[in-house]
Structures are given as structure tokens and as C-alpha cells.
C-alpha positions in Angstrom: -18.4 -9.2 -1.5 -15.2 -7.6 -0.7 -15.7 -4.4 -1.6 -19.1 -5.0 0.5 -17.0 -5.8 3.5 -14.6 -2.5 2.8 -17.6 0.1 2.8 -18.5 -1.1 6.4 -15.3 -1.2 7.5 -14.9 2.5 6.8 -17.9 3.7 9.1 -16.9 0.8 11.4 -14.1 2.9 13.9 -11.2 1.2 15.6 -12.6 1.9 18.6 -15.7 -0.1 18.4 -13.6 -3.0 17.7 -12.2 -3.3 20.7 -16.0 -2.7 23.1 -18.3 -4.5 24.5 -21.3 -3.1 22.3 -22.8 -6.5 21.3 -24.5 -4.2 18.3 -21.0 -3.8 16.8 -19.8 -6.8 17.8 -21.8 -9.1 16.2 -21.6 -6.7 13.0 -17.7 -7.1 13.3 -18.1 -11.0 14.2 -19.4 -11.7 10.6 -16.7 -9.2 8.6 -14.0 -11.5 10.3 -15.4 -14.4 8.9 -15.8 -13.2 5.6 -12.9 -11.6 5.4 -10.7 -14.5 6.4 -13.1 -16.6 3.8 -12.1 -13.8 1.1 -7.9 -14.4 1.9 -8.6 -18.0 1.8 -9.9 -18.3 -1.5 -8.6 -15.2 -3.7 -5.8 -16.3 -6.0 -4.4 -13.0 -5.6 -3.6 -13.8 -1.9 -1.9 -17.2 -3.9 0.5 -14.8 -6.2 1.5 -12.6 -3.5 2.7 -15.6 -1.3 4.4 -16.7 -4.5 2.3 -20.5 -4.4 0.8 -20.5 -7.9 2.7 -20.1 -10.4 0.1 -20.4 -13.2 -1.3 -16.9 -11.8 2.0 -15.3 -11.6 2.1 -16.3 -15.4 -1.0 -14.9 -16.1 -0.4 -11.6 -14.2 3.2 -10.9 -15.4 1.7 -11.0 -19.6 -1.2 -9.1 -18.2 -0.5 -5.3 -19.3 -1.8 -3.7 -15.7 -3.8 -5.9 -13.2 -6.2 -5.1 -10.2 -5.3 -7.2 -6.9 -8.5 -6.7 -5.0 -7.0 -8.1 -1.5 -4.9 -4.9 -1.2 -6.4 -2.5 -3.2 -3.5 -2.2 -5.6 -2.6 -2.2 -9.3 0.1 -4.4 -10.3 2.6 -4.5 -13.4 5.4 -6.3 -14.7 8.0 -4.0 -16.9 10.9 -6.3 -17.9 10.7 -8.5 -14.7 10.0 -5.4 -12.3 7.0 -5.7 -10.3 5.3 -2.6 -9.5 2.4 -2.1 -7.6 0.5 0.9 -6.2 -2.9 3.2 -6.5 -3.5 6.4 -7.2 -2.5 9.2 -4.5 -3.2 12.5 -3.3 -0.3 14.6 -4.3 -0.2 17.4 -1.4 1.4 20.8 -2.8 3.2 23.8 -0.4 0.8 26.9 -2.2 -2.6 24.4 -1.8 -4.9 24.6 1.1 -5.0 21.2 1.7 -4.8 19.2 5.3 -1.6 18.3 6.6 0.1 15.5 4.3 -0.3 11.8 5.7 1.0 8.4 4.1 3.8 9.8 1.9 7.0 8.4 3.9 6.9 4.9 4.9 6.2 4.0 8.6 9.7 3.2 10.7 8.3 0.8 12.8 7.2 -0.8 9.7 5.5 -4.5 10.9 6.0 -3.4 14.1 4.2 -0.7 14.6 2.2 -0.8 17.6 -0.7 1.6 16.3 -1.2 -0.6 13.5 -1.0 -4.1 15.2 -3.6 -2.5 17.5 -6.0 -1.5 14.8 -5.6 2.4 15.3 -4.5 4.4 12.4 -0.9 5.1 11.9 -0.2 8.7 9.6 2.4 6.7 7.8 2.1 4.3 5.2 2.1 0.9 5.2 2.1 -1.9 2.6 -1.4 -3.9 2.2 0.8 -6.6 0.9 3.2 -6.9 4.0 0.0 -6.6 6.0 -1.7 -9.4 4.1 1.7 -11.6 4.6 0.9 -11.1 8.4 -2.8 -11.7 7.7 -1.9 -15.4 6.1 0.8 -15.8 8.9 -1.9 -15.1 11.5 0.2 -12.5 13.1 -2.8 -9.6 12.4 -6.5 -9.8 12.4 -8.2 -9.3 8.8 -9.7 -6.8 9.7 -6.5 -4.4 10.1 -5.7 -5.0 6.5 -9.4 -4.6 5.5 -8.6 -1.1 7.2 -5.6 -0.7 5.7 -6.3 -1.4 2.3 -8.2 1.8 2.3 -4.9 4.1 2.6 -3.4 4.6 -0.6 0.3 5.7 -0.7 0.1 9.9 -1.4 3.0 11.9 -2.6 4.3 15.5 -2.0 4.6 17.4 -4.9 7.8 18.2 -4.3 9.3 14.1 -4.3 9.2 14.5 -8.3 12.0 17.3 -8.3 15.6 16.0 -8.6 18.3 17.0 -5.8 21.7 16.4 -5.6 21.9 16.3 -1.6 20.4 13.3 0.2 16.6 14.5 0.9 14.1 11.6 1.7 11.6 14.6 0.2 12.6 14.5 -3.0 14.2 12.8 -5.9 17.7 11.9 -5.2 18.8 9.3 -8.6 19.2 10.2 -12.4 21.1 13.4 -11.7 24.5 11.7 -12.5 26.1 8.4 -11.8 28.2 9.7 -8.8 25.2 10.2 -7.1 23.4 7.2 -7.7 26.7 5.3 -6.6 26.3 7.1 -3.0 22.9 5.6 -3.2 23.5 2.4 -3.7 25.5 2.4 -0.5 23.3 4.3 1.5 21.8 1.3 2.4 17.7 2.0 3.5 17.5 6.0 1.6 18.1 3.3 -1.9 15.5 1.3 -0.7 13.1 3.7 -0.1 13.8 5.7 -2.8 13.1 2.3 -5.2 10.0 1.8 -3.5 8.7 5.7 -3.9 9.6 5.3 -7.6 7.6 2.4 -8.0 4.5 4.1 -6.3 5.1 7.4 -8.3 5.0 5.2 -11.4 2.1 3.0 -10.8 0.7 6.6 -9.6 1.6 8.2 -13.3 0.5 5.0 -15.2 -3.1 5.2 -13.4 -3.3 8.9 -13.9 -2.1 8.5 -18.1 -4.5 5.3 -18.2 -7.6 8.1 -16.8 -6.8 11.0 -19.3 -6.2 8.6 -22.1 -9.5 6.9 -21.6 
């Protein structure tokens, strides 16, 4: 049923969410319904919150799971939890559009494009969304939007630097470096969490050309 409720939420535009159409409003009238009938219920929604602890069992021995809620894969490697989906992976010589969702949004939870429904060219997390979701701080139907935008990568973020460079891979060129890391502060934390969706990004792509 979820996936049901993500195909019409695609040709569904923010904009209609917010008019007086009663064509689109009764349309969008029974996706909220379901939708907050699908975070009620999906044990996935339980893990995430950290409230069942029999699923987080069952997920961690799992080898790679798929969370439906957010559209993500999820693995444990020796107590790490990764999660993530396969991206598009823009390239300088490519004629490609212009790159969207490979740096994190600022604004993060607060963005205001995001917490109006409109479409923000940076990425956010379905699972901090969903956290707002079951908070009620968001409607549904922003992470039923949201859980659409997989994180994407430029080509260049897998080639090491030895200067600070959001852009590319600043850790594993020598322990100096990584030190400086660890005291930057928010360039570690955001490095951590683009090497966790690179390698959910790799495991996906190795699981597809192994199959």
C-alpha cells in the first residue's frame, strides 16, 4: 500500500497541496490518512524510534535490510549502522543536469522549503523527517515526498585530499589529518555521514553486479 501511496505522491505537486481544488483535495485527504495509518503500524517506524528491541535484534543479524518508511537500506557492520540507497553519481566530463542532493541541507530540520512541502536541492534524511512525522511536527505527506530523494554523490567525493574540501574525501590519507578532523567539529560529522551513504551506495551497486 505504501508504495501505492508514493506513486501518487510523485504526480501529486506541492502546489496542489496547498489549493482549494476539491478534486485534489479529497485525493490528498485519503493519502494522509493512509499514510499516518502506514507510520502507525510499520515496525520499521518502531526500530527507528528505538521502541522494540526484538526488531532491532532481528535487523542488526540481518545481512542488509529494506526499511520501507524511508526508502532506505539498512546494515549493521560491527555495531555501525548504516543506511542509504543508491544515488546518482554526477561527473564534471558528463552532460548531466546540474547536481542536487549531494551536501546535506544547513537548515537541516529547519528548513523552511521543506517544512512547507516545496522541494529543497539539498538533502535531507527520511529518518529525521519520519522522527518529525511521529513527533507531529511535519505532515506525512512531506516525508512521503521526501522519501523519493535519494542521497547522490559527485564523482569527485571518492578522491582523497589532504586540504579540508566538503567535495571530496578528506580521512585515510594519514593520521595527522584525520586528528584535524576529529576537531573540526561538523566537516567530521558530515564526512562520517557521506561515508556511510557512499558505502551503503557501493554495497547496493556490488549486491546488483554480483546478482
Amino acid at each position: 500500500m505504501l508504495n501505492a501511496v508514493s506513486e501518487r505522491v510523485k504526480y501529486i505537486k506541492t502546489q496542489l497541496m496547498l489549493s482549494n481544488n476539491p478534486i485534489y483535495s479529497q485525493e490528498i485527504s485519503i493519502m494522509h490518512s493512509e499514510v499516518k495509518e502506514i507510520l502507525k503500524n510499520i515496525n520499521e517506524c518502531r526500530l527507528l524510534l528505538g521502541e522494540t528491541d526484538e526488531v532491532v535484534d532481528t535487523v542488526k543479524s540481518s545481512n542488509i535490510t529494506y526499511i520501507e518508511p524511508i526508502n532506505q537500506y539498512h546494515i549493521n557492520i560491527d555495531g555501525i549502522d548504516i543506511y542509504g540507497n543508491l544515488g546518482t553519481v554526477y561527473l564534471k566530463c558528463a552532460k548531466q543536469n546540474a547536481p542536487v542532493r549531494t551536501l546535506p541541507c544547513s537548515k537541516g530540520n529547519e528548513c523552511s522549503k521543506m517544512l512547507s512541502g516545496k522541494i529543497c536541492k539539498y538533502y535531507h534524511d527520511p529518518k529525521d523527517i519520519l522522527g518529525m512525522v511521529e513527533c507531529g511536527q511535519i505532515d506525512p505527506l512531506i516525508l512521503m515526498q521526501y522519501r523519493l530523494f535519494n542521497r547522490n554523490f559527485l564523482g569527485t567525493s571518492w578522491i582523497h585530499t589532504n586540504k579540508l574540501n566538503p567535495l571530496m574525501r578528506n580521512f585515510g590519507l594519514n593520521p595527522v589529518l584525520d586528528k584535524l578532523l576529529l576537531e573540526a567539529g561538523d566537516i567530521y560529522d558530515d564526512q562520517i555521514a557521506l561515508l556511510k551513504a557512499q558505502i551503503m551506495h557501493d554495497i547496493l551497486t556490488l549486491r546488483i553486479l554480483s546478482s
